[in-house]
N, C-alpha and C positions, 0 to 999 in steps of 0.2 A: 372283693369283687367289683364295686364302684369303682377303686380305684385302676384297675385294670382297663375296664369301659373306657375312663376318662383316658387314659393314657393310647388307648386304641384309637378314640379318635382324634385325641392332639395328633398320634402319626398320621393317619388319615387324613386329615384338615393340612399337613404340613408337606404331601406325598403332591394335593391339590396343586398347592401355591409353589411347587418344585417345577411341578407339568405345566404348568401355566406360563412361570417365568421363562423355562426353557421352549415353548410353544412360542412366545414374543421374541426371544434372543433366536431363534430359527427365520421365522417371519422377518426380521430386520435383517439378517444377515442374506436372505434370499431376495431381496429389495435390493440391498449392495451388489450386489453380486449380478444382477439380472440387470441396473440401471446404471450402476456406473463401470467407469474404465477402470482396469487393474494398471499399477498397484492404487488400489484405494486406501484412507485414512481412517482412523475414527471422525476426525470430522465431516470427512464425505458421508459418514453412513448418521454422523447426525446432519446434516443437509439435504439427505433422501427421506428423514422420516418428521422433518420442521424442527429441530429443537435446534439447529443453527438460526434458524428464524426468530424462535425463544429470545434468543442472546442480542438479537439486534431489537425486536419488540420492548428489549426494556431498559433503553437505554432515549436519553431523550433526543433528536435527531432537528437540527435548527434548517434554514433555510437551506444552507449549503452545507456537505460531507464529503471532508475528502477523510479519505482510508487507504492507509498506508498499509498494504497488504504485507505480512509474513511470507515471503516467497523463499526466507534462507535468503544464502548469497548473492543479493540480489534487488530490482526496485519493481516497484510494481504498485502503481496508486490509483486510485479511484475518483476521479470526482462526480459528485452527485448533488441534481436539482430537481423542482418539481419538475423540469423540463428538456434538462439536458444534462448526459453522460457523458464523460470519457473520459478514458482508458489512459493513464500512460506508463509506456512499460509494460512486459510482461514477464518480467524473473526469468529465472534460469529456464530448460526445460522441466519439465514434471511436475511443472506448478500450473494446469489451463485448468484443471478440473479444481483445484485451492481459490482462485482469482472468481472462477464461475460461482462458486459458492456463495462468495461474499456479493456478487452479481445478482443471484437471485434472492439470497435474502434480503435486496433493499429493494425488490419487487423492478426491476431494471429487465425490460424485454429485448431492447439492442441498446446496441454502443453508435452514439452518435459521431463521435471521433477516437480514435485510436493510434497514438502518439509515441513512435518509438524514439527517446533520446540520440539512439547510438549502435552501432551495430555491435555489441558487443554482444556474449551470449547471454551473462547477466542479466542482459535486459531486456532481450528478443527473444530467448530461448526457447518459452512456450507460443510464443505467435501461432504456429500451424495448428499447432492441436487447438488452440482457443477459438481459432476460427472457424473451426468442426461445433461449437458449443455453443455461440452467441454470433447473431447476425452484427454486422461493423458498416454504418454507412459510408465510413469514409474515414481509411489511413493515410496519417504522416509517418513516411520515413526514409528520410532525407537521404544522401548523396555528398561526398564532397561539392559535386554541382549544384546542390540544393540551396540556396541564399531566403534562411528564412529569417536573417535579424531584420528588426523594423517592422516585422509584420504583425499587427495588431487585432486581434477578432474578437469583438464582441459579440457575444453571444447571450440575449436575453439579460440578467444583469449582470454578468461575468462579462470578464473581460482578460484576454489573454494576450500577452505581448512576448513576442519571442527576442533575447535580448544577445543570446551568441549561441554559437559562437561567433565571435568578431570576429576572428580570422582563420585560415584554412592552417591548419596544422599537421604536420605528422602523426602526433602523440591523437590517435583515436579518442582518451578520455576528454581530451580538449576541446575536438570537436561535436562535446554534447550539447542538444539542444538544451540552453538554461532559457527557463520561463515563468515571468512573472504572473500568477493569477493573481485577480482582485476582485473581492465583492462587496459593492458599497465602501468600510472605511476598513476593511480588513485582508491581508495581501499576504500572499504566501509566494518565496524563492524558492523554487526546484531546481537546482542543479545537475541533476544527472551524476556525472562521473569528473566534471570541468575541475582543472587543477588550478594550482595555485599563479600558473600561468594564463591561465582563461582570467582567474578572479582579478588580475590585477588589468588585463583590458579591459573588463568587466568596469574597473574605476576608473581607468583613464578614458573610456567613451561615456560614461554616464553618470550624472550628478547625483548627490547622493540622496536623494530623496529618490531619485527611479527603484536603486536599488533597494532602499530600507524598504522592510519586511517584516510585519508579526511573527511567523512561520516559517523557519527555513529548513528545507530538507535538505542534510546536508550532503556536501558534494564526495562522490568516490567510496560511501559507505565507513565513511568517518577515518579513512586514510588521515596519517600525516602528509600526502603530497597535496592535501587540499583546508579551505578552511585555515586560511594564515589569520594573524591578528590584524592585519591590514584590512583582509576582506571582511572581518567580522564586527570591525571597529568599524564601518562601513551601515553592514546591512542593519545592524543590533537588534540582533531578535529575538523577540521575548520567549519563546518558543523553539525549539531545533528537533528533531526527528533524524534518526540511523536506521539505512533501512542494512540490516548486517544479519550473518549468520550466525549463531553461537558457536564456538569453538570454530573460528574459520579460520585457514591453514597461512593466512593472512596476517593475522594478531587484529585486524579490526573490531572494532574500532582504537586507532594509538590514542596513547593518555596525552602528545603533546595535541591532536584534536581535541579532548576532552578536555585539558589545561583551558585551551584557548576556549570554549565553549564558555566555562565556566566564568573566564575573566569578563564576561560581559553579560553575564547571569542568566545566561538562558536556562529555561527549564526541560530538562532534555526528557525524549520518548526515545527506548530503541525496541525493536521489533523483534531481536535475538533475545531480550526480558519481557519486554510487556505483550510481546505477540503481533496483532493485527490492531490499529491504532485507528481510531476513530477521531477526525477533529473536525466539530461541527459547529457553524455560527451564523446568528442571523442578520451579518455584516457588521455588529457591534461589538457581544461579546462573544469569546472561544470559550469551547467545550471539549476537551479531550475524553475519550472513556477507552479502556481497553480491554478489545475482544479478544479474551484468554476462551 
């Protein structure tokens, strides 16, 4: 007879914690569903209920963050200070509410500049919707009429210098905005989509110290038409980043990019493995961490 009891209310105790869990997994799913746009993610719906917040709370975060957003086929980075944000890129379309996420979890109320390389849709794709999501004080995105090389802005201790394209090209990937950031003694290359015909104006107008970079993001998503060993025996950087899709219909990133990555020992991040990349430093040393 005890042993009945007991087993009565083990079901009992266990019918509880059934009704409970399915009472929370309702609750969180009427949260998604009521606050964000469809199709949503499981990470959307952990970003509605903070444990995407979790993920960035334990991770250690230096003076400066850039985050090289997961957007799939596509760029999409982040940078962040105690004072100033921006955006560049915004991935394909279907990624505003992904980029928003990582937006809110570093506590970011608007975007101080918002920096579209290139009109490709890779890169522009979610523009509209994102601008539905986060206030933008103020967008770049350029025009072939646009002449933004030489143009230098600092901003508090950053400092940005837009370095091409040099020259007006047919080939669109060419004519991506490449831009130097720097904070204090440590410098990250953004290339955009710039081929291996940017890269090499890229050395015949600028000496090589302009160019050299801890960080390089590298250009066209790790394409062989970019990243020659010319340009990389150039920048040598200790550090490279692919912002690429898994399985993309492309073969990106090609092994001769990855050849040459390696010939000059970069430590590579790609986004189609490690996810959403976190590189964070406080102008000395780098910290990479990745937001799986």
């Amino acid at each position: 007879m005890a042993g009945i009891i007991k087993n009565k209310l083990r079901d009992k105790k266990t019918k509880q914690i059934l009704k409970r869990t399915t009472a929370a997994i309702f609750v969180i799913l009427t949260l998604a569903i009521t606050y964000l746009p469809l199709p949503f993610t499981w990470d959307d719906i952990y970003a509605a209920v903070g444990l995407y917040q979790e993920k960035l709370n334990n991770q250690e975060l230096l003076d400066l963050t850039v985050t090289f957003i997961d957007v799939g086929q596509g760029d999409s980075i982040l940078i962040h200070t105690k004072d100033t944000n921006i955006l560049i890129d915004t991935g394909p379309k279907g990624n505003a509410q992904n980029i928003y996420n990582v937006i809110r979890a570093l506590n970011i109320e608007k975007l101080d500049y918002l920096i579209i390389t290139h009109r490709h849709d890779d890169h522009k794709g979610s523009l509209d919707d994102l601008r539905k999501l986060v206030s933008i004080d103020q967008e770049i995105i350029p025009t072939n009429e646009t002449k933004m090389v030489g143009i230098s802005q600092n901003i508090n201790d950053l400092t940005l210098e837009f370095l091409g394209p040099v020259y007006i090209s047919d080939n669109l990937n060419n004519m991506s905005l490449v831009i130097k950031l720097t904070y204090k003694n440590v410098s990250f290359l953004l290339m955009g989509d710039a081929e291996s015909e940017e890269e090499a104006n890229l050395i015949r107008t600028y000496n090589a110290e302009t160019l050299k970079a801890d960080v390089l993001k590298v250009g066209h998503h790790g394409s062989d038409s970019s990243s020659s060993e010319a340009f990389l025996n150039v920048v040598q950087p200790s550090y490279a980043v692919i912002s690429v899709g898994a399985d993309n219909e492309f073969g990106h990133p090609h092994e001769q990019t990855l050849d040459n990555l390696n010939q000059v020992n970069a430590k590579l991040y790609r986004t189609d493995r490690d996810g959403t990349i976190l590189c964070t430093t406080d102008g000395e040393k780098i910290v990479f961490h990745r937001l799986e």
